[in-house]
MIDOSE-1310 file (N, C-alpha, C; in nm, 2 decimals, decimal comma, always signed):
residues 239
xxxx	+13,44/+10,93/+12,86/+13,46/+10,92/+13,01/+13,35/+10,84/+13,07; +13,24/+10,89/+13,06/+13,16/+10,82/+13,04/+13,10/+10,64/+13,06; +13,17/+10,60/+12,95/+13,18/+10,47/+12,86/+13,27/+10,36/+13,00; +13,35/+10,50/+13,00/+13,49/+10,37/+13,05/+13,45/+10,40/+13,22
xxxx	+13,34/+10,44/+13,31/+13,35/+10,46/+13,40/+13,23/+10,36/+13,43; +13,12/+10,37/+13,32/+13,06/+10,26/+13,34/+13,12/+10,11/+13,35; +13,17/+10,09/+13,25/+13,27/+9,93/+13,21/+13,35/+10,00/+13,36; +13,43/+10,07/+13,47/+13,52/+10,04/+13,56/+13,37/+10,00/+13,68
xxxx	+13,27/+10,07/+13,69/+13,24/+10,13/+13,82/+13,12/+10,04/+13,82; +13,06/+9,97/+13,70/+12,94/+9,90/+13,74/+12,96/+9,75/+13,62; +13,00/+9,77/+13,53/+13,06/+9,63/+13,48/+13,15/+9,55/+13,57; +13,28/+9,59/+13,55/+13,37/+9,53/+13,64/+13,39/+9,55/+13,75
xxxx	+13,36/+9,61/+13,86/+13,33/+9,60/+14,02/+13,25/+9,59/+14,04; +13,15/+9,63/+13,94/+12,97/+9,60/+14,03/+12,96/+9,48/+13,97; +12,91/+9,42/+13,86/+12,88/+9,29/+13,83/+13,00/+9,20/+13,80; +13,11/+9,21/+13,77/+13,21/+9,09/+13,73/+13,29/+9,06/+13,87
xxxx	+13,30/+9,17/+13,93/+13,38/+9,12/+14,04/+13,24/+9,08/+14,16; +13,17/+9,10/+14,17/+13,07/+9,03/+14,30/+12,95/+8,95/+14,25; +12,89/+8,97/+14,13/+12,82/+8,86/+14,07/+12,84/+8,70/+14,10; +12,76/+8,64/+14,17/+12,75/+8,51/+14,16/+12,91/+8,42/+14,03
xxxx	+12,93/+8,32/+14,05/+13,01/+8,24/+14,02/+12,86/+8,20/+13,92; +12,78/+8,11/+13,93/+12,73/+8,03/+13,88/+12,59/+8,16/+13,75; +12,57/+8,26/+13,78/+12,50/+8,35/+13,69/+12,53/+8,37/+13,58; +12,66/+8,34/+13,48/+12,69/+8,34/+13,42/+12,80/+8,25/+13,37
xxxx	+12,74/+8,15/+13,18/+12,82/+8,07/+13,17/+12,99/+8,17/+13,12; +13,05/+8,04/+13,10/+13,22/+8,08/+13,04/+13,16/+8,16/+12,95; +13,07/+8,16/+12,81/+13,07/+8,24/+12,71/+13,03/+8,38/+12,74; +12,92/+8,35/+12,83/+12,84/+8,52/+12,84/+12,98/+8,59/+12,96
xxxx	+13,02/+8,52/+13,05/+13,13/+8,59/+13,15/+13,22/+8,65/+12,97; +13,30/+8,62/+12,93/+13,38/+8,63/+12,81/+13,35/+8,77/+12,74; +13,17/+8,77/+12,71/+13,12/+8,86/+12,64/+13,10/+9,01/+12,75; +13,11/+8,96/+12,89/+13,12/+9,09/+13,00/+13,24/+9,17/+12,98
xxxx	+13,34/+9,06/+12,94/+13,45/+9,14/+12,99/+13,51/+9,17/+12,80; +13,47/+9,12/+12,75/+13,46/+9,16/+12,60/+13,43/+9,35/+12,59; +13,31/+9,35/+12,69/+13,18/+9,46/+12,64/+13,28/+9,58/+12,76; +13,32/+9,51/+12,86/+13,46/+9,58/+12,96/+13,54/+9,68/+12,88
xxxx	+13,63/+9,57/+12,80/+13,76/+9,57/+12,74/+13,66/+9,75/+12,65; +13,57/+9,74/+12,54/+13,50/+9,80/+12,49/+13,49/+9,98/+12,55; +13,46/+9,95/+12,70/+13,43/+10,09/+12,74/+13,55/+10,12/+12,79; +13,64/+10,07/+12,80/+13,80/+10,12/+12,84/+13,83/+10,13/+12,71
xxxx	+13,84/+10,13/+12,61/+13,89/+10,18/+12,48/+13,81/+10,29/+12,47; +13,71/+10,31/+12,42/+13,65/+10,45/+12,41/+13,64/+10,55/+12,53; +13,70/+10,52/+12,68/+13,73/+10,60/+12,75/+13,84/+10,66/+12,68; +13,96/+10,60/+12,67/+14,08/+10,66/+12,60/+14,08/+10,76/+12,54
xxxx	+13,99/+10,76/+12,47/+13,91/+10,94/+12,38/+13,95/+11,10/+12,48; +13,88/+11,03/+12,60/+13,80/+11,15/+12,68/+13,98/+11,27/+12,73; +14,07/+11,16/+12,79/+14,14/+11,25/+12,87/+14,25/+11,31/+12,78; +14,24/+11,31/+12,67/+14,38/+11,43/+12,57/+14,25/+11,54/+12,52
xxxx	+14,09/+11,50/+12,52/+14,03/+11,57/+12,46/+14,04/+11,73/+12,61; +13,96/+11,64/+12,71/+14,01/+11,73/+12,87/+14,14/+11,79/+12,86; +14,27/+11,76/+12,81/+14,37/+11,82/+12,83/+14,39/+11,93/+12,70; +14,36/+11,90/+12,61/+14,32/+11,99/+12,50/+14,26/+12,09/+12,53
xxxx	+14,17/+12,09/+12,59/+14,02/+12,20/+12,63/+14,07/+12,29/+12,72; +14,14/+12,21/+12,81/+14,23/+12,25/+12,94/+14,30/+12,39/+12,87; +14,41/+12,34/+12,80/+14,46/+12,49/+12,76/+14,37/+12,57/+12,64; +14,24/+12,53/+12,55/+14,19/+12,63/+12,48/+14,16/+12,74/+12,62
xxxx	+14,08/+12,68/+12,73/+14,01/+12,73/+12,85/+14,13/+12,86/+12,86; +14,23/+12,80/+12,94/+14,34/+12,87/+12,94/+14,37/+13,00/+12,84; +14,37/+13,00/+12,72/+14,42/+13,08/+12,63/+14,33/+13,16/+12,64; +14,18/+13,13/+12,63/+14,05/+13,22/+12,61/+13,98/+13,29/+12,74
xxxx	+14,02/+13,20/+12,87/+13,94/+13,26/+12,93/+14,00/+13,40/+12,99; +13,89/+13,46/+13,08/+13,91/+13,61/+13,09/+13,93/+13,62/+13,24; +13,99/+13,53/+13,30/+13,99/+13,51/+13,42/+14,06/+13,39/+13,43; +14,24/+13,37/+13,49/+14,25/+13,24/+13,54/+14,25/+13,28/+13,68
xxxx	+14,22/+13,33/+13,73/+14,21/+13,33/+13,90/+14,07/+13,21/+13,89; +13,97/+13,29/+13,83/+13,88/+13,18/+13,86/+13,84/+13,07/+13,80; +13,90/+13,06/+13,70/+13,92/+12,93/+13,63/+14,00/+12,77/+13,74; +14,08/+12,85/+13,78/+14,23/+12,81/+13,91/+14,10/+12,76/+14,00
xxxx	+13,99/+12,87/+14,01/+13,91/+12,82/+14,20/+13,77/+12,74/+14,17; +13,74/+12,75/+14,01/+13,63/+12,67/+14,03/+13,69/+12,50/+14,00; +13,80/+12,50/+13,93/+13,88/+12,33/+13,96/+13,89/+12,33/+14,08; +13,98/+12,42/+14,13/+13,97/+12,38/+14,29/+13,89/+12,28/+14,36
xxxx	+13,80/+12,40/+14,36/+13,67/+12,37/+14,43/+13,60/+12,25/+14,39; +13,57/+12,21/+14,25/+13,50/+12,07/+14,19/+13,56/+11,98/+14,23; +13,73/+11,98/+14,21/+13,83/+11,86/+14,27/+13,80/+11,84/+14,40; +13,80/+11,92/+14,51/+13,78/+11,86/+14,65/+13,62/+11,84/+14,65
xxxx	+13,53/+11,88/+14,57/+13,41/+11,83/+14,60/+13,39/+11,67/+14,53; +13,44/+11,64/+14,44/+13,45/+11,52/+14,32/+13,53/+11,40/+14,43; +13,60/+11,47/+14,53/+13,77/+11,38/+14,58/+13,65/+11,27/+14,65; +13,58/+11,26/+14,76/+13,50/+11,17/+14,82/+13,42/+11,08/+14,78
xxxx	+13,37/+11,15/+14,63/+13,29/+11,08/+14,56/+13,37/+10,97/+14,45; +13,48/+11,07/+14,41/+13,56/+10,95/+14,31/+13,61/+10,81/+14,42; +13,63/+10,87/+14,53/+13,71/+10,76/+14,63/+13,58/+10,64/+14,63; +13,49/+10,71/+14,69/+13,36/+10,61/+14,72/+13,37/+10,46/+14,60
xxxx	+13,35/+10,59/+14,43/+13,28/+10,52/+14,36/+13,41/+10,41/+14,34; +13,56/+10,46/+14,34/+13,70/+10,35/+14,24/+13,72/+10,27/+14,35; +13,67/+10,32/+14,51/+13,80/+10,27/+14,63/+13,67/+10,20/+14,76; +13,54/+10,24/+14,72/+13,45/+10,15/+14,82/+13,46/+10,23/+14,93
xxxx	+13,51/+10,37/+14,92/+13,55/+10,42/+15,08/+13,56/+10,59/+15,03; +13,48/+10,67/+15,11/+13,46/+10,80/+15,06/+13,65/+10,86/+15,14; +13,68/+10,79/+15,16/+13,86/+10,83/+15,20/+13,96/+10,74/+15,18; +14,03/+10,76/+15,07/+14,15/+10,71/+15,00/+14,21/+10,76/+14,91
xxxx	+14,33/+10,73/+14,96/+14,51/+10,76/+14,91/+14,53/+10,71/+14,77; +14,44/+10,58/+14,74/+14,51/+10,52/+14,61/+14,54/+10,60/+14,48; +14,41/+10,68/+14,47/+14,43/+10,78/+14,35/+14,33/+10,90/+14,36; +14,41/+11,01/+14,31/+14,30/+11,15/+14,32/+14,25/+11,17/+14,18
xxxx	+14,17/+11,24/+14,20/+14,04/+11,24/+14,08/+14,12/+11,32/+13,95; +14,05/+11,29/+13,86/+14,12/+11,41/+13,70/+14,13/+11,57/+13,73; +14,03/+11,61/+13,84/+13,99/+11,76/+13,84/+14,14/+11,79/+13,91; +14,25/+11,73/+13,97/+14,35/+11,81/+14,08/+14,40/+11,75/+13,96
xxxx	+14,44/+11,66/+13,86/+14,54/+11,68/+13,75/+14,52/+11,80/+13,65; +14,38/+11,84/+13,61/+14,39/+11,92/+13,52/+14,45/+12,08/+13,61; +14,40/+12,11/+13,73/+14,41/+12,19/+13,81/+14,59/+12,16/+13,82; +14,66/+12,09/+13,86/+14,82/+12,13/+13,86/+14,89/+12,16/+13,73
xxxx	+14,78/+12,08/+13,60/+14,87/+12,14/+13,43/+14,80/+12,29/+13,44; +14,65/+12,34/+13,46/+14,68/+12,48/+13,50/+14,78/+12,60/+13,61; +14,83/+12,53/+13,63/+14,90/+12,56/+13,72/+15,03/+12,63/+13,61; +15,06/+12,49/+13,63/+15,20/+12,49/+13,50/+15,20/+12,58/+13,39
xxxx	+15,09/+12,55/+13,32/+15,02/+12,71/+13,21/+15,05/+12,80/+13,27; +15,03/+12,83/+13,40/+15,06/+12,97/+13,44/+15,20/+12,99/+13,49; +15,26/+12,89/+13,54/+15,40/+12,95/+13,54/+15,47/+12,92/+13,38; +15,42/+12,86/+13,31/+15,55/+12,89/+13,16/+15,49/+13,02/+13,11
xxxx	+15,38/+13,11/+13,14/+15,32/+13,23/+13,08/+15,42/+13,33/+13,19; +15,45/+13,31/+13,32/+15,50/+13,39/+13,40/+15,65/+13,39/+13,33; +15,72/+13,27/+13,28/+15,84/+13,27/+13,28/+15,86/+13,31/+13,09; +15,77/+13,35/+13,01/+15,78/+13,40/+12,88/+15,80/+13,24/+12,80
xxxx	+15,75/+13,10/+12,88/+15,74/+13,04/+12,74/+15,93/+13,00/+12,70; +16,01/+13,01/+12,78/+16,15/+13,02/+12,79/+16,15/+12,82/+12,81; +16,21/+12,75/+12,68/+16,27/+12,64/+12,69/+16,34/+12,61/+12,83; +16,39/+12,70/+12,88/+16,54/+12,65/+13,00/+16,40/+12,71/+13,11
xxxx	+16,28/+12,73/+13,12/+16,22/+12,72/+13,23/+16,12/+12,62/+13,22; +16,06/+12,63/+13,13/+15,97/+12,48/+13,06/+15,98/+12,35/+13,11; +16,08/+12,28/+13,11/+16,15/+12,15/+13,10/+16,15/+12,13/+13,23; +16,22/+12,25/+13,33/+16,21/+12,20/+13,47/+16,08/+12,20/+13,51
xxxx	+15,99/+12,31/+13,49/+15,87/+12,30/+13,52/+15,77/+12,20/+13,48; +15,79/+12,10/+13,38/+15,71/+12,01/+13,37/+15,73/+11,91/+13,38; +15,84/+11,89/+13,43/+15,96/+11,76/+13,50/+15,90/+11,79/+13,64; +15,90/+11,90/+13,72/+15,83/+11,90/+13,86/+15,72/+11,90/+13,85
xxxx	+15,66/+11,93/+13,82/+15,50/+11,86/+13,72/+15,42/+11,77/+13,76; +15,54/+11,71/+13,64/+15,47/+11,54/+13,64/+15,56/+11,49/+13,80; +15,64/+11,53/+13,81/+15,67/+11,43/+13,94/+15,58/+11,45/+14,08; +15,52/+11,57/+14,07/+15,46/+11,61/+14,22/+15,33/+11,52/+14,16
xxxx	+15,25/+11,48/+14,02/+15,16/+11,41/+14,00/+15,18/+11,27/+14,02; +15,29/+11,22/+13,97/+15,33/+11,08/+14,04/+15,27/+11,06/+14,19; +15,39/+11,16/+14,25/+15,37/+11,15/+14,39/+15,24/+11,15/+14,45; +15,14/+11,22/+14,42/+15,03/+11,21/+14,47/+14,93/+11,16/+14,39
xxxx	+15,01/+11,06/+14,31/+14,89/+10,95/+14,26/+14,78/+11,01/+14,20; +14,73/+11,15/+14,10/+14,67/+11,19/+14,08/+14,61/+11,11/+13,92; +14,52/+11,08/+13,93/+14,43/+11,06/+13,78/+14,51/+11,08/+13,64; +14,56/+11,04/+13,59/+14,64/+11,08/+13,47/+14,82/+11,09/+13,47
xxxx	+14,85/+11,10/+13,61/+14,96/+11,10/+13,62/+15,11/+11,23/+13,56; +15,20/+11,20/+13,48/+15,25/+11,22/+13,37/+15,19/+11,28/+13,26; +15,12/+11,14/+13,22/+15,06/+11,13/+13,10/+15,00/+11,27/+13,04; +14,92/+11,33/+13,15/+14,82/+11,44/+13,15/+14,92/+11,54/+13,12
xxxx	+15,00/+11,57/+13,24/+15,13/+11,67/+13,27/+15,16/+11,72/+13,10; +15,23/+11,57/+13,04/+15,28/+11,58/+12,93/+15,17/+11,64/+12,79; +15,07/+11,60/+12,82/+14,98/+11,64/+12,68/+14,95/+11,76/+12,71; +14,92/+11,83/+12,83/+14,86/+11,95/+12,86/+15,00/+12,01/+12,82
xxxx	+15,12/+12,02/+12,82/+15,22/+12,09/+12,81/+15,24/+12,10/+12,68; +15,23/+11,95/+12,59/+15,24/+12,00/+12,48/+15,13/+12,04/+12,37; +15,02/+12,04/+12,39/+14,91/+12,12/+12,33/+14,91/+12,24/+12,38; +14,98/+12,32/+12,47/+15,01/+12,47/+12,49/+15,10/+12,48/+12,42
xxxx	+15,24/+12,43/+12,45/+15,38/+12,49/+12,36/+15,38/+12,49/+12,22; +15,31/+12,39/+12,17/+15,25/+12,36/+12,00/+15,13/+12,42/+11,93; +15,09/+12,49/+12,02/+14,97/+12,54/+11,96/+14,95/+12,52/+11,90; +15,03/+12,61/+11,78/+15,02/+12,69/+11,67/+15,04/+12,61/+11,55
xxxx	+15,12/+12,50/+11,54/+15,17/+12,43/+11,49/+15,11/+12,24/+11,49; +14,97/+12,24/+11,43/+14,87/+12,13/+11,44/+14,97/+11,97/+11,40; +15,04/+12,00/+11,27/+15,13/+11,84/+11,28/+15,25/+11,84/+11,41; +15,29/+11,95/+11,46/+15,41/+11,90/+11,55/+15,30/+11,88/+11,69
xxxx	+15,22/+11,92/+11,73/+15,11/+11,91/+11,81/+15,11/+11,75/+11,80; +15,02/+11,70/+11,70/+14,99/+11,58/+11,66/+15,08/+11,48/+11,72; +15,21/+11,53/+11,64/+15,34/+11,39/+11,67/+15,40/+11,36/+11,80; +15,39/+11,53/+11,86/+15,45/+11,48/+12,00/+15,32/+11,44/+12,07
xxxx	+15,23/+11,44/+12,09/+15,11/+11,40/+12,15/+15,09/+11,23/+12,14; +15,11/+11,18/+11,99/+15,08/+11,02/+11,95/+15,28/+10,97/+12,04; +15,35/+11,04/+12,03/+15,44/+11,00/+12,11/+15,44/+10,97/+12,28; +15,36/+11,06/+12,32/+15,35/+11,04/+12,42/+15,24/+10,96/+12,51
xxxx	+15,15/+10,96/+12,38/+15,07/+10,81/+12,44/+15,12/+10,72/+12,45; +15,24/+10,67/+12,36/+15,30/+10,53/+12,30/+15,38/+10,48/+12,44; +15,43/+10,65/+12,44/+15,55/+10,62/+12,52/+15,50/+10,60/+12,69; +15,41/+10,71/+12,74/+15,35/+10,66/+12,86/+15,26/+10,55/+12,87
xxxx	+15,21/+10,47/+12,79/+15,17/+10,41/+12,78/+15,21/+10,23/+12,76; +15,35/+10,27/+12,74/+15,44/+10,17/+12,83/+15,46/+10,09/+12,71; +15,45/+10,08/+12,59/+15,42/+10,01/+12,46/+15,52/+10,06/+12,39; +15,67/+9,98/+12,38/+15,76/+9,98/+12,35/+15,80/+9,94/+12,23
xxxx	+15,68/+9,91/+12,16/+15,67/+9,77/+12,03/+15,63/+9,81/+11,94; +15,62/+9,68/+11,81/+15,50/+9,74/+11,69/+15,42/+9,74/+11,75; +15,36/+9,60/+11,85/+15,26/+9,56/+11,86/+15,18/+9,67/+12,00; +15,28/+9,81/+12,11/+15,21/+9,86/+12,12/+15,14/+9,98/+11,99
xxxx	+15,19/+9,98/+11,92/+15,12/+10,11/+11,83/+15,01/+10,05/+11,75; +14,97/+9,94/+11,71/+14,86/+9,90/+11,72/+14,77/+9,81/+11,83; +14,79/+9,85/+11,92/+14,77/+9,83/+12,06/+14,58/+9,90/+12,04; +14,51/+9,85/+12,07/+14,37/+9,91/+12,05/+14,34/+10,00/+12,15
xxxx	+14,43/+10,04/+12,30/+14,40/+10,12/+12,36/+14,45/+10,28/+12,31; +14,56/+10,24/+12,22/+14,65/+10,36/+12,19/+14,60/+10,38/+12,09; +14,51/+10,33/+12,01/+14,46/+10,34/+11,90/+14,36/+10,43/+11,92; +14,27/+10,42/+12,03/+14,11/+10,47/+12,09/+14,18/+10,61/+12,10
xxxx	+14,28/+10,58/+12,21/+14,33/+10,71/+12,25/+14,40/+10,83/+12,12; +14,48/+10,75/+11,98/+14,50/+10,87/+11,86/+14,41/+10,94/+11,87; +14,30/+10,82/+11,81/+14,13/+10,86/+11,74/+14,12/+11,03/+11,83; +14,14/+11,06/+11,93/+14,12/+11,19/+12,01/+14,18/+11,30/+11,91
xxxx	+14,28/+11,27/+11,87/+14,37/+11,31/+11,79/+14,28/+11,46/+11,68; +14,23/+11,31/+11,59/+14,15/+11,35/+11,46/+14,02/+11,48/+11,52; +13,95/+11,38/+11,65/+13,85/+11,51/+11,71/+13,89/+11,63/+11,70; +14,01/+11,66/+11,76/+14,04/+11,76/+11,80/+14,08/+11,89/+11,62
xxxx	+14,14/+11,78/+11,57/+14,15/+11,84/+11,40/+14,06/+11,93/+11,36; +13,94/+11,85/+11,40/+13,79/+11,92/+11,39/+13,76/+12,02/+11,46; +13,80/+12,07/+11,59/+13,82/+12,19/+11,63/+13,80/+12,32/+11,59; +13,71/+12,39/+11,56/+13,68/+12,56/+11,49/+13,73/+12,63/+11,53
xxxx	+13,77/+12,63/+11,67/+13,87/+12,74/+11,76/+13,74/+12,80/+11,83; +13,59/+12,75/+11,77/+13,48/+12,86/+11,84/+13,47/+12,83/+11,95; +13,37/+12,92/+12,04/+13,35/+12,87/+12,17/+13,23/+12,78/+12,13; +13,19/+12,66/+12,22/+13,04/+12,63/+12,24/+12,93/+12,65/+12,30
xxxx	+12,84/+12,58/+12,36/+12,74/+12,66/+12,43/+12,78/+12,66/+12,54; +12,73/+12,77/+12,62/+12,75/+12,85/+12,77/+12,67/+12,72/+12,87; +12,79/+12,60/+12,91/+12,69/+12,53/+13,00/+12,80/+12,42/+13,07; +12,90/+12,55/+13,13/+13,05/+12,49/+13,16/+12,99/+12,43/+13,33
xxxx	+12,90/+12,49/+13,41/+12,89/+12,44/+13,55/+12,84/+12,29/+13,51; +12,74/+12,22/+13,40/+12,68/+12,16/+13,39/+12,80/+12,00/+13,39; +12,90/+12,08/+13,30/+12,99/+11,98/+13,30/+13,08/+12,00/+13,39; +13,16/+12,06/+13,49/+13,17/+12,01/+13,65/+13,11/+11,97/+13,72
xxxx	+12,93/+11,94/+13,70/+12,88/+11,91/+13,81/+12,84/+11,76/+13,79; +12,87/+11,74/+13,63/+12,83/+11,59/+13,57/+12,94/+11,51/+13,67; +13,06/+11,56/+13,67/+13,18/+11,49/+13,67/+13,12/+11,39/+13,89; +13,10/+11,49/+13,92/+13,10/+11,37/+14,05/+12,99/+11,35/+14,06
xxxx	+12,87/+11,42/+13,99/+12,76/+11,35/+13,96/+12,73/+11,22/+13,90; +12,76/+11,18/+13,77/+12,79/+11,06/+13,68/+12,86/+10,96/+13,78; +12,93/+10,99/+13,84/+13,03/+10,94/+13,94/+12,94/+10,83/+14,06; +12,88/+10,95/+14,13/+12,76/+10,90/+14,24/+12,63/+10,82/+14,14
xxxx	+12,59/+10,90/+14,07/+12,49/+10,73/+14,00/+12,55/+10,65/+13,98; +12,65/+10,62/+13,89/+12,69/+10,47/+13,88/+12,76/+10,41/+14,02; +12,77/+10,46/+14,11/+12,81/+10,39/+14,23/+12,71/+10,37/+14,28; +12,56/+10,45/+14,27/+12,48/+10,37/+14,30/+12,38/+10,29/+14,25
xxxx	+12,41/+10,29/+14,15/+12,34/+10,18/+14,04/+12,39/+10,05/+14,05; +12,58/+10,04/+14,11/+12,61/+9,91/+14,13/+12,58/+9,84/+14,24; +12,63/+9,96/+14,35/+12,59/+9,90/+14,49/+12,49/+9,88/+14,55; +12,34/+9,98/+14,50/+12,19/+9,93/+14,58/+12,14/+9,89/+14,48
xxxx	+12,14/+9,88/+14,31/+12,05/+9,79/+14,21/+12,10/+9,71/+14,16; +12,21/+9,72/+14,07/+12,21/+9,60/+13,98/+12,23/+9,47/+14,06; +12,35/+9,49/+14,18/+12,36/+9,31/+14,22/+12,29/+9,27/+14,30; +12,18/+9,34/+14,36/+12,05/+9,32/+14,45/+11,93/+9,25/+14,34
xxxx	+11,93/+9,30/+14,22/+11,83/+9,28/+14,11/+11,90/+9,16/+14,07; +12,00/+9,14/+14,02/+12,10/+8,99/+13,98/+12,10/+8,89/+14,05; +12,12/+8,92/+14,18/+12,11/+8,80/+14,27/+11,97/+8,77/+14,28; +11,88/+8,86/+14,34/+11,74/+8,77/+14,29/+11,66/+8,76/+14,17
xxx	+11,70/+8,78/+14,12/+11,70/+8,72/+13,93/+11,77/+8,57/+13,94; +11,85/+8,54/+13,99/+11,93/+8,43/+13,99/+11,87/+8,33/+14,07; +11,83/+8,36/+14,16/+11,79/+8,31/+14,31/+11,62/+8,26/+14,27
């Protein structure tokens, strides 16, 4: 997440799209967006690992009431800061942050647990799902809807887990072809796959606020690393 937030939020908006025309020849511009392309593939890792975790969280924790309020709560605290760092403007419509997508597949966990896990309530519920995610343009879309659903319903079962999961990268992912399945973003995104294989089922260390607070934190440094240093330092480096 990381990787690919840097390459979005200070490679490509901060230096490739406002950087000087003449700062860079054709080869080194080529190698920017080479080194781009790079952190958008190893982003692909991060969001089936989040949707994974999403339901271990779920299964294990000892509380979804407050599981339900501390996403809440990160999501609208994250919402101004994701807008700032993707949209230049601490208020915008274009897209909501990952925290309100993983917060509506908990949701959904909770109503297929309310409804016994019953196929004939499943299907509609994650068809309304993903469509209320469309609709408000949320971080992941579908895509999320669909893996968070099926890393719950499969649990138990690691190759049918597996298959419908690499299906539904292929298939949200718009790559209708041979050439999407070796497609190097869908590739990045398996690779999550195998992580997850690795999985002990144990818990890790106790240092869950650290990583909600990374999320709009990480967020606000590289927004400010693009906007008050790097093309302040480039331009007069240039100049």
């Amino acid at each position: 997440m990381l990787a690919d937030h840097v390459g979005t939020i200070v490679l490509e908006d901060g230096i490739a799209r406002n950087a000087p025309y003449q700062l860079f020849s054709d080869a080194q511009f080529a190698v920017l967006l080479g080194v781009i392309r790079v952190c958008h593939m190893i982003g692909r890792i991060a969001f089936p690992l989040f949707c994974f975790f999403l339901v271990e969280g779920f299964l294990h924790t000892h509380s979804v009431k407050r599981y339900l309020l501390n996403l809440a709560v990160f999501a609208i605290v994250s919402e101004p800061i994701y807008d700032l760092a993707f949209a230049g403007s601490p208020v915008s419509f274009l897209q909501q942050n990952v925290l309100f997508t993983l917060l509506l597949g908990l949701l959904m966990l909770l109503l297929f647990r309310q409804c016994g896990n019953r196929l004939l309530c499943v299907f509609p519920i994650a068809g309304l799902t993903g469509l209320v995610s469309f609709v408000l343009r949320l971080d992941g879309w579908y895509y999320g809807v669909a893996l968070i659903a099926v890393f719950y319903l499969l649990h138990d079962s690691e190759w049918k887990r597996c298959l419908c999961a690499l299906a539904i990268m292929f298939l949200c992912g718009m790559n209708y072809s041979l050439e999407g399945i070796i497609d190097p973003y869908f590739f990045a995104a398996a690779g999550s796959l195998a992580l997850i294989a690795l999985y002990n089922g144990k818990r890790g260390g106790r240092g869950k606020y650290f990583f909600y607070l990374f999320y709009p934190g990480h967020l606000l440094a590289l927004h400010a690393l693009a906007a008050c240093w790097i093309i302040p330092w480039m331009w007069s480096f240039y100049s």
